[in-house]
C-alpha positions as CSV (number, residue, x, y, z in Angstrom):
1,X,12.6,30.2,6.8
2,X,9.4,31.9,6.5
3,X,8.9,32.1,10.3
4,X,12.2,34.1,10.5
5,X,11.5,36.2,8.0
6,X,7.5,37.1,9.3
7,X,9.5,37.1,12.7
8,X,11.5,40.2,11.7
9,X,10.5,43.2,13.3
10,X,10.6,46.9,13.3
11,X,13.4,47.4,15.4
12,X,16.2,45.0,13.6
13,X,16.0,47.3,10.9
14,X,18.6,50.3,11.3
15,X,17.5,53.6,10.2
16,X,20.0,55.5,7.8
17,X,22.4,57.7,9.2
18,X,23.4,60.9,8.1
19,X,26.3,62.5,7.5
20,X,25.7,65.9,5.8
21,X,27.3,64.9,2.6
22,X,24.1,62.8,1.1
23,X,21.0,64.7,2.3
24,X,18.8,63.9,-0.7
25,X,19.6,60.3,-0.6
26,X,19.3,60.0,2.9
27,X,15.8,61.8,3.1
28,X,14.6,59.3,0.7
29,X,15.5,56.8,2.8
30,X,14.6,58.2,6.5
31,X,11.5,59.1,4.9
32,X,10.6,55.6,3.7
33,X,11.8,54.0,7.3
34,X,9.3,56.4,9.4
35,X,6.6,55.8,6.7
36,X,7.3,52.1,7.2
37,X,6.7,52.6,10.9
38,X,3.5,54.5,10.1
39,X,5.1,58.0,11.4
40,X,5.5,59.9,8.7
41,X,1.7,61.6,9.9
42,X,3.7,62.9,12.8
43,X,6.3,64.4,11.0
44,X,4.3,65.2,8.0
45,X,1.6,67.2,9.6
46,X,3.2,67.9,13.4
47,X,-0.6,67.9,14.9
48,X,-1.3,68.8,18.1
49,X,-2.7,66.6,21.3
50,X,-5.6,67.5,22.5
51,X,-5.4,67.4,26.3
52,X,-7.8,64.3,27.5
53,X,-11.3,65.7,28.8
54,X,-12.3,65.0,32.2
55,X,-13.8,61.3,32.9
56,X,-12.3,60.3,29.4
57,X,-13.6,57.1,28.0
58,X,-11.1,53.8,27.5
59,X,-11.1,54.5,23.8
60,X,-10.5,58.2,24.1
61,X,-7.3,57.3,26.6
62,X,-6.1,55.0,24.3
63,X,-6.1,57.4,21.0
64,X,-4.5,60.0,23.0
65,X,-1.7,57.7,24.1
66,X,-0.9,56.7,20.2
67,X,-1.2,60.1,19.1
68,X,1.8,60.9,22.1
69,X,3.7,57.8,21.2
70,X,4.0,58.3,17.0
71,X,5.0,61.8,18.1
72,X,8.1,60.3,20.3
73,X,8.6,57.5,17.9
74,X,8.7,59.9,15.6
75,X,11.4,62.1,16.7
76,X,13.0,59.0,18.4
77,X,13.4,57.8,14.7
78,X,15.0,61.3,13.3
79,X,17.4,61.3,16.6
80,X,19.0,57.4,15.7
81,X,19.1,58.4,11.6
82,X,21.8,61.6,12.6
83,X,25.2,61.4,14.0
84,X,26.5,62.9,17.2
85,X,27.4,66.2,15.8
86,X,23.8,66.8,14.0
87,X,21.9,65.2,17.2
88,X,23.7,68.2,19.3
89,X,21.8,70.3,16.1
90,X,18.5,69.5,16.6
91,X,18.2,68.2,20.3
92,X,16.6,71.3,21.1
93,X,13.9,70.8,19.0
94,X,10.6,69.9,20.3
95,X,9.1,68.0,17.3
96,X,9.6,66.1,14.7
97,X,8.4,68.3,12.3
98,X,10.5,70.7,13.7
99,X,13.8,68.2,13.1
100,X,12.8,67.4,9.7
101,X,12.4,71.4,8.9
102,X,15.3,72.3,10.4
103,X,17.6,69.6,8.2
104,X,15.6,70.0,5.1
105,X,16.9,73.8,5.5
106,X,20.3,73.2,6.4
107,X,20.9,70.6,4.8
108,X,19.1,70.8,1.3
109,X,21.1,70.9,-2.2
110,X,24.9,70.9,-2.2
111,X,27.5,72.5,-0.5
112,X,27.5,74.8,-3.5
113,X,23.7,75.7,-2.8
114,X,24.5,75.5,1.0
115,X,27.4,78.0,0.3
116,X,25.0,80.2,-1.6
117,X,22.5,80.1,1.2
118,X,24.9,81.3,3.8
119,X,25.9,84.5,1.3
């Protein structure tokens, strides 16, 4: 038994969707499932990748090349925790930080706070 459960990885877990009605919970949640993933930096702080220097060293290769892929994994997270019609929202967006901004704006409070927004 414990083999299957050590054996569970990362990707058999789904991410929780959302559908514009439970932001706050769903935040909470999303939040949790990136840090799990040790993403949340990427979201968090949205840094930037510092091109690799000429003649780079096996080490320097490799951080740049973790530092792209938490980015992706990041956003790749956000993109399977929306539905179709929110994806179409934020597809355009070039970061994760970007994604989590936009949603945390849009999406934020109520439908009475989201009313009160819009006037």
């Amino acid at each position: 038994m414990e083999a299957s459960a050590s054996a569970t990885s990362f990707s058999t877990i789904t991410p929780p969707v959302f559908d514009v009605e439970t932001y706050q919970a769903w935040a909470v949640k999303i939040q949790a499932f990136i840090e799990r993933a040790d993403l949340w930096e990427a979201v968090e702080e949205d840094y930037e990748v510092a091109d690799l220097p000429a003649n780079p060293t096996i080490n320097q290769i490799r951080y740049h090349k973790e530092r792209v892929t938490r980015k992706a994994k990041a956003k790749s997270c956000q993109y399977a925790a929306v539905s179709s019609t929110i994806f179409t929202r934020i597809m355009r967006l070039k970061s994760a930080k970007a994604i989590w901004d936009y949603l945390k704006e849009e999406y934020e409070g109520g439908e009475k706070i989201r009313g009160l927004k819009v006037l």
